[in-house]
SESEDO-748233 format. One line per field, with one value per residue: x, y, z of N, C-alpha, C in turn. Coordinates in steps of 0.05 Angstrom, whole numbers, plus 5000, padded with zeros to 4 digits. Atoms other than C-alpha are relative to their C-alpha. Example, Ala and Ser with C-alpha at 12.3 -4.5 7.8 and 13.67 -1.06 7.14 Angstrom:
nu <- c(5018, 4984);
nv <- c(4976, 4976);
nw <- c(5000, 4999);
cau <- c(5246, 5273);
cav <- c(4910, 4979);
caw <- c(5156, 5143);
cu <- c(5018, 4985);
cv <- c(5024, 5022);
cw <- c(5000, 5014);
END
This chain:
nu <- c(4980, 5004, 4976, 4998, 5017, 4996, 5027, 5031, 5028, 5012, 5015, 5039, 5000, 4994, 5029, 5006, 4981, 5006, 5035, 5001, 4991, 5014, 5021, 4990, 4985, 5023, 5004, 4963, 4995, 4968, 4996, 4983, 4984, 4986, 4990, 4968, 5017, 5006, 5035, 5010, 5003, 5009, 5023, 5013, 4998, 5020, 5018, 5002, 5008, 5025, 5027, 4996, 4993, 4960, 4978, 4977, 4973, 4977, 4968, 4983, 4983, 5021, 5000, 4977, 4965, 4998, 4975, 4985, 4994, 5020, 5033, 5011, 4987, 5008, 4983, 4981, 4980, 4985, 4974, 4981, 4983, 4990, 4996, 4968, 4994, 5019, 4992, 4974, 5002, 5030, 5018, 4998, 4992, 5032, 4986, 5005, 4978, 4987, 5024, 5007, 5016, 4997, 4985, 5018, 4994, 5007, 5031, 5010, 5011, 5022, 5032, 5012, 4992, 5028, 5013, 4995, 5010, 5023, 5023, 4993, 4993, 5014, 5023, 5005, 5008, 5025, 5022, 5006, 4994, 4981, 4988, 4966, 5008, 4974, 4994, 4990, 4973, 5014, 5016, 4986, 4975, 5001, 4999, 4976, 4991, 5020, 4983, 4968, 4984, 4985, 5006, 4983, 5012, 5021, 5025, 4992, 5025, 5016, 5027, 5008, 5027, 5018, 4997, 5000, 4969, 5003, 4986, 5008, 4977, 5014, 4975, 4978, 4979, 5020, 5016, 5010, 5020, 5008, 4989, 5014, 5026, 5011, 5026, 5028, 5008, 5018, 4988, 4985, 4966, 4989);
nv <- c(4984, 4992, 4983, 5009, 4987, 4974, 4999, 5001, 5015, 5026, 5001, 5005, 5024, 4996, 4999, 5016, 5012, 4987, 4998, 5029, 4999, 4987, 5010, 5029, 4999, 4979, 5013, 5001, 4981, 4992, 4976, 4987, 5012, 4991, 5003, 4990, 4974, 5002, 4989, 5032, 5014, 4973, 5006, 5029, 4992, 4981, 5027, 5017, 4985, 4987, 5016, 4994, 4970, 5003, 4988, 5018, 4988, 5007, 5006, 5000, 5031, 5020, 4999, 5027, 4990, 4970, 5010, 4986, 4989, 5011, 4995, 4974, 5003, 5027, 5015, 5000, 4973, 5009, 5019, 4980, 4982, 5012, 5029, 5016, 5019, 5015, 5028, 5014, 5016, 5007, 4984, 4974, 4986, 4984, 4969, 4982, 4974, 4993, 4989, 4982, 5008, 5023, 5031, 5022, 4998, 4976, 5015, 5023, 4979, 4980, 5017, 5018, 4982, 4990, 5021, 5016, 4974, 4985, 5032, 5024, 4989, 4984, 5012, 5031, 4994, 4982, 5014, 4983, 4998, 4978, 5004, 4983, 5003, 4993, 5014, 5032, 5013, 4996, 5029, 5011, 4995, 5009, 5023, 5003, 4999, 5020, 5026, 5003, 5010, 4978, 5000, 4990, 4981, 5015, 5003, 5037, 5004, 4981, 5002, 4984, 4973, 5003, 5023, 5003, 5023, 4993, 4995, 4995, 5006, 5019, 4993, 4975, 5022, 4998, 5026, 4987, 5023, 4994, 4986, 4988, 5004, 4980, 5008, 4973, 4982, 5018, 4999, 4983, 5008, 4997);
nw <- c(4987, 4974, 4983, 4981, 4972, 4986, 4995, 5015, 4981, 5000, 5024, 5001, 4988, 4971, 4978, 4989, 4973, 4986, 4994, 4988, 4987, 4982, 4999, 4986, 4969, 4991, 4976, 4981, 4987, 5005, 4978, 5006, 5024, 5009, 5030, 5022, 5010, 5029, 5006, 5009, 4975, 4985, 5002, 5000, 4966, 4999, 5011, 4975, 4971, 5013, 4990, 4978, 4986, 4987, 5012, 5028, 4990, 5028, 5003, 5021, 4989, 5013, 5028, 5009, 5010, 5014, 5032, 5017, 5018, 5026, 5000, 5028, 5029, 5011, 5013, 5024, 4989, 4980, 5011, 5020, 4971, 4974, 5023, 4991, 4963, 4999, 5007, 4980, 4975, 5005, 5003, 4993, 4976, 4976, 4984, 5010, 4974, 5022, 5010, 4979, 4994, 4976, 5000, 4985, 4980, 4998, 4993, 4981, 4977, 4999, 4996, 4984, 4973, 5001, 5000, 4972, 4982, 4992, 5000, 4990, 4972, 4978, 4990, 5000, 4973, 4996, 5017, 5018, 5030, 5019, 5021, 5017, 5034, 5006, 5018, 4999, 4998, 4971, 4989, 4992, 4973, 4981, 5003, 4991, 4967, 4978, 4999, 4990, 5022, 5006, 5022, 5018, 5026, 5017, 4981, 4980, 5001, 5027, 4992, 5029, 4989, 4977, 4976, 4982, 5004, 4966, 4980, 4978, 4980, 4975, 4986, 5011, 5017, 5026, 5015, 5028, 5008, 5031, 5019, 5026, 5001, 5011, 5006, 5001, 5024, 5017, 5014, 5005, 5000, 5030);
cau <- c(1875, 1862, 1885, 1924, 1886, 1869, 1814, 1755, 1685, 1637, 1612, 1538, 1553, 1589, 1531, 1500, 1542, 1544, 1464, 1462, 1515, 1476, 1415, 1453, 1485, 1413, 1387, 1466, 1464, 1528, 1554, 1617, 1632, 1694, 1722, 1779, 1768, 1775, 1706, 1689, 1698, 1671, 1606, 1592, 1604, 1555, 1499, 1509, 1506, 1438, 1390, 1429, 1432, 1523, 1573, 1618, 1692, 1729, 1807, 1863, 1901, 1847, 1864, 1896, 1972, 1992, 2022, 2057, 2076, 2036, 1965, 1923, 1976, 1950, 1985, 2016, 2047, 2068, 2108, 2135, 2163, 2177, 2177, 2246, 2234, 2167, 2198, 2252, 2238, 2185, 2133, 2091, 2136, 2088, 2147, 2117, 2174, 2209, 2149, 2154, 2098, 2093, 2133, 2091, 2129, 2106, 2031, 2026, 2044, 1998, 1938, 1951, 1976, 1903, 1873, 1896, 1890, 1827, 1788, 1818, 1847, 1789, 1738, 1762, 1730, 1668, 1604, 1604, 1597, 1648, 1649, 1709, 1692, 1756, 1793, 1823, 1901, 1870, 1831, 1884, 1937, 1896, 1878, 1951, 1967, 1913, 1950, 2019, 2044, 2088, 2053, 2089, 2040, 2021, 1943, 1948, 1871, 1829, 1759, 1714, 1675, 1633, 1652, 1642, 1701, 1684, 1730, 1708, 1741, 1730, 1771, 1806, 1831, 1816, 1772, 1764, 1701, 1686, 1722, 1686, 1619, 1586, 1520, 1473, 1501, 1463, 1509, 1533, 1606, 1652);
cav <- c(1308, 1315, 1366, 1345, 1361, 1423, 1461, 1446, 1450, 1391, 1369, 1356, 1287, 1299, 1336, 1282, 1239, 1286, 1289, 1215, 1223, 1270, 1237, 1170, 1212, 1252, 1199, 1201, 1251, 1292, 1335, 1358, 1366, 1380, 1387, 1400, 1471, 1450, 1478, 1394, 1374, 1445, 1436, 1363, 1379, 1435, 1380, 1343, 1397, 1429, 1376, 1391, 1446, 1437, 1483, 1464, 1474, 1484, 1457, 1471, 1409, 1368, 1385, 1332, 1331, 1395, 1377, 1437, 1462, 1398, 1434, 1453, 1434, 1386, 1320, 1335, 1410, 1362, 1307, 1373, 1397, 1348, 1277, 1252, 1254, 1221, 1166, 1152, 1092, 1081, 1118, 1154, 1185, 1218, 1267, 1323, 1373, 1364, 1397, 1451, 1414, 1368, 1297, 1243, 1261, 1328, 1309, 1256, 1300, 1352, 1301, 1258, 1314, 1350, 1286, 1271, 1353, 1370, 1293, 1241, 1278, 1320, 1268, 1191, 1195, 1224, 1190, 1239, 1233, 1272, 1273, 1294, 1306, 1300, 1264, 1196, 1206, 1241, 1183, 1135, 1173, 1174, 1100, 1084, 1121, 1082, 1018, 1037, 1032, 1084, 1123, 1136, 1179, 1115, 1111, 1037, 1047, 1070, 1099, 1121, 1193, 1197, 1132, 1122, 1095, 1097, 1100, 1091, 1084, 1026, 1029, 1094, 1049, 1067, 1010, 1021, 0989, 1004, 1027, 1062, 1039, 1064, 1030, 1099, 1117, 1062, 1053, 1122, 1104, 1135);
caw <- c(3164, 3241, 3285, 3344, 3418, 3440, 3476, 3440, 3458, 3458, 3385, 3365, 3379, 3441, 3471, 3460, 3500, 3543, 3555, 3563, 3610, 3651, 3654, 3676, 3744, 3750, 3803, 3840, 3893, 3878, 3935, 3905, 3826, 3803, 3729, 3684, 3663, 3586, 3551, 3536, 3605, 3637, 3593, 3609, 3685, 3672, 3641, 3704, 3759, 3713, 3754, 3825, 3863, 3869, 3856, 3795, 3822, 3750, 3762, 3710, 3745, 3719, 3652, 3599, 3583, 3561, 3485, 3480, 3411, 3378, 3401, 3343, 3293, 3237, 3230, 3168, 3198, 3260, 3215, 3170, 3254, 3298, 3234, 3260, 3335, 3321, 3279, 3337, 3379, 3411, 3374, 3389, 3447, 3506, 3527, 3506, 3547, 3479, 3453, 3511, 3527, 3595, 3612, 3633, 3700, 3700, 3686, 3731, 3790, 3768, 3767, 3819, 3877, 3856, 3862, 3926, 3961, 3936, 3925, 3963, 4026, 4048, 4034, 4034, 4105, 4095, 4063, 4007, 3929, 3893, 3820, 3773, 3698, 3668, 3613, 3589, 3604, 3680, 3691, 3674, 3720, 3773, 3766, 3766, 3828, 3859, 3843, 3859, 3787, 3743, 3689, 3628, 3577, 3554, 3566, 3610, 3614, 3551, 3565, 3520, 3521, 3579, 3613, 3675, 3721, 3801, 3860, 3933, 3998, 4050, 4104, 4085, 4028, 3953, 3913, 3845, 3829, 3757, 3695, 3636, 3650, 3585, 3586, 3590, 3522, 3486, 3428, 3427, 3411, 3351);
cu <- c(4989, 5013, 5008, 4980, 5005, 4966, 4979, 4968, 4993, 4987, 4977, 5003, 5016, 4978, 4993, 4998, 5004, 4972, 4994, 5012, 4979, 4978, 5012, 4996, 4970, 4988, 5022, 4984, 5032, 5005, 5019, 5007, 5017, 5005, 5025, 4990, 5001, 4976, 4988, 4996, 4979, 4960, 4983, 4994, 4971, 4975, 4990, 4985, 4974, 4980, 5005, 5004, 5043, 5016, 5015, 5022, 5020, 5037, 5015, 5020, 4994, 4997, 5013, 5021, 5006, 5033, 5010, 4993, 4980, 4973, 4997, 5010, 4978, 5022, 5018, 5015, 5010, 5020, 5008, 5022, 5020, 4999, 5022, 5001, 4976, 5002, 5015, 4972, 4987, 4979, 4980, 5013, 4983, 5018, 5001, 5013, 5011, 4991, 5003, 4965, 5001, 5012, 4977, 5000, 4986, 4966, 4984, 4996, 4989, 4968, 5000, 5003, 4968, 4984, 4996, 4998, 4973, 4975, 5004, 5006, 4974, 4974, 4988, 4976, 4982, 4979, 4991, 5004, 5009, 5000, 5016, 5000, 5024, 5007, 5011, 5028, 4992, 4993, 5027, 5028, 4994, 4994, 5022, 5012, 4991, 5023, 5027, 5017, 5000, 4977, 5021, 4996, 4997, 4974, 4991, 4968, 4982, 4975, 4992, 4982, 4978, 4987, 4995, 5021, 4987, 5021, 4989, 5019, 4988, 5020, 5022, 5024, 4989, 4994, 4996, 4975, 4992, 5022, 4988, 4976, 4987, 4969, 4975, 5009, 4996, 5010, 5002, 5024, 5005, 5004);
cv <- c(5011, 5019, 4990, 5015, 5026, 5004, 5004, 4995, 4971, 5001, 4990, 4973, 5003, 5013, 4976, 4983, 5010, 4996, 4975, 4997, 5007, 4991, 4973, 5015, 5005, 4993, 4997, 5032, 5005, 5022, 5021, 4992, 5017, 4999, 5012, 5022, 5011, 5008, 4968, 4996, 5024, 4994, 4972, 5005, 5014, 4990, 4997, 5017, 5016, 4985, 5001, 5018, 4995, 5015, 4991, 5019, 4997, 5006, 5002, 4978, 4979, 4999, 4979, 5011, 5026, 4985, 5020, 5018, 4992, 5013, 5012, 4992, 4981, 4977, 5003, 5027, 4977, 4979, 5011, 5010, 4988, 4965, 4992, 5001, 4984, 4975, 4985, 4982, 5009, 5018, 4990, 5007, 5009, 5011, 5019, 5027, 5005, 5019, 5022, 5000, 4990, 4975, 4994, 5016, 5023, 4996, 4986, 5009, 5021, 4987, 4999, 5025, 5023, 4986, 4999, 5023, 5013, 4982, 4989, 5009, 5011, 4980, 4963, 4995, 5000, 4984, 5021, 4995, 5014, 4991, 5024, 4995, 5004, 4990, 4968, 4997, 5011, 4974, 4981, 5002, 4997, 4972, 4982, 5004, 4991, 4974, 5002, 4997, 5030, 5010, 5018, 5012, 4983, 5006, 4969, 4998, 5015, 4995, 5016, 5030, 5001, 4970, 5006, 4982, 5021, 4986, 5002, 4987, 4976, 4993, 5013, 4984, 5012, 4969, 5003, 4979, 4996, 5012, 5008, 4992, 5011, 4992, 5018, 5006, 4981, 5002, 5030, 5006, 5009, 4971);
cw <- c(5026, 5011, 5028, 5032, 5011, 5019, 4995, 5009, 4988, 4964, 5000, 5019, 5033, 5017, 5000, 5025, 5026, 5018, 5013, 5032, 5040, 5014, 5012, 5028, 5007, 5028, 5024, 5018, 4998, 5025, 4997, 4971, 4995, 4970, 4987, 4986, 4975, 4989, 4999, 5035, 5018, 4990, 5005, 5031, 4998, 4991, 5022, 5030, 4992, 5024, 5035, 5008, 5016, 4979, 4980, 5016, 4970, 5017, 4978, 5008, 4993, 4969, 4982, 5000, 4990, 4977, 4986, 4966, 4981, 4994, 4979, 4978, 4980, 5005, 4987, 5007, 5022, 4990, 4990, 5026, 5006, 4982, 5023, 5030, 5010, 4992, 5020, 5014, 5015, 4981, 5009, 5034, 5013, 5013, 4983, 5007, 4969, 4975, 5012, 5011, 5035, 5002, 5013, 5033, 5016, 5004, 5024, 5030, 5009, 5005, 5027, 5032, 4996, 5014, 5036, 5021, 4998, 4991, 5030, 5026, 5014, 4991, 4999, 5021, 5008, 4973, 4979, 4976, 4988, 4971, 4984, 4967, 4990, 4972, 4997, 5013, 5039, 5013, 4998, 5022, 5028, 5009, 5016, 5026, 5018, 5003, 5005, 4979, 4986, 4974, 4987, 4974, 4989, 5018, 5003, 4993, 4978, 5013, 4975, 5008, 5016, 5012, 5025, 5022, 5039, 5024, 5033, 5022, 5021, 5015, 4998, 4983, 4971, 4991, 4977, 4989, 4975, 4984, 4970, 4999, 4970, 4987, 5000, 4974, 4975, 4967, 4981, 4998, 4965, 4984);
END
């Protein structure tokens, strides 16, 4: 019996992952990190920026979906709630408004309008390494808005815990060169 997503710190094993993580960027010169100001993403960030002398900029825009009512619940309290609008067509739904949660719609222009005022705008341009410790449905939104395609709270792109997934510009163009890289965490996978 799981509990649905909330803000939880990092587990043993997630340090881990984490650590590995860290130790991958350690050789990266980072100039700017940002993070989702979840305790999981906030402490992995905080890993990373330990071996550089760079500000950590914690974002709440950078946070995952906000699932509303489900956070925290178990499973079994969330099919005793909300059963019958979970069984409807499609399941599992990802409009979580009905939740007094977030819509995809809602989400998507909380990511990607972050993404794009305080990443992508002030430093396509500029030979600088920005990283953004964030999450999986983050990552896949901004992804998406790279490519010009709709997201709909499905996650299009699955990554796993401290993937790696890089973005660069060439000719004030985005490139996505990578997606989930996760070869530093040497079969550290659930």
């Amino acid at each position: 019996m799981g509990v649905i997503q909330k803000d939880f710190p990092l587990s043993e094993f997630g340090e881990k992952q984490a650590m590995a993580l860290a130790e991958r960027m350690r050789p990266i010169k980072i100039d700017y990190l940002f993070s989702s100001s979840l305790i999981r993403a906030k402490q992995t960030a905080e890993l990373i920026g330990q071996s550089q002398s760079i500000r950590l900029q914690l974002v709440d825009r950078f946070g995952e979906m906000n699932l509303g009512d489900m956070a925290g619940m178990s499973r079994d309290e969330l099919f005793e709630r909300y059963g019958d609008y979970l069984r409807s067509s499609p399941y599992p739904k990802m409009d979580y408004g009905y939740m007094h949660g977030e819509t995809p719609e809602q989400f998507h222009h909380r990511v990607t309008g972050a993404f794009e005022e305080m990443i992508w705008q002030p430093f396509y341009q500029n030979d600088a390494n920005v990283a953004l410790v964030c999450h999986g449905g983050v990552i896949c939104a901004i992804l998406l808005h790279f490519l010009g395609l709709r997201f709909d709270g499905y996650l299009t792109f699955m990554v796993d815990h401290a993937g790696i997934s890089k973005i660069d510009s060439k000719h004030g163009r985005p490139r996505i060169l990578y997606i989930n890289d996760t070869s530093h965490l040497n079969g550290l996978r659930i």
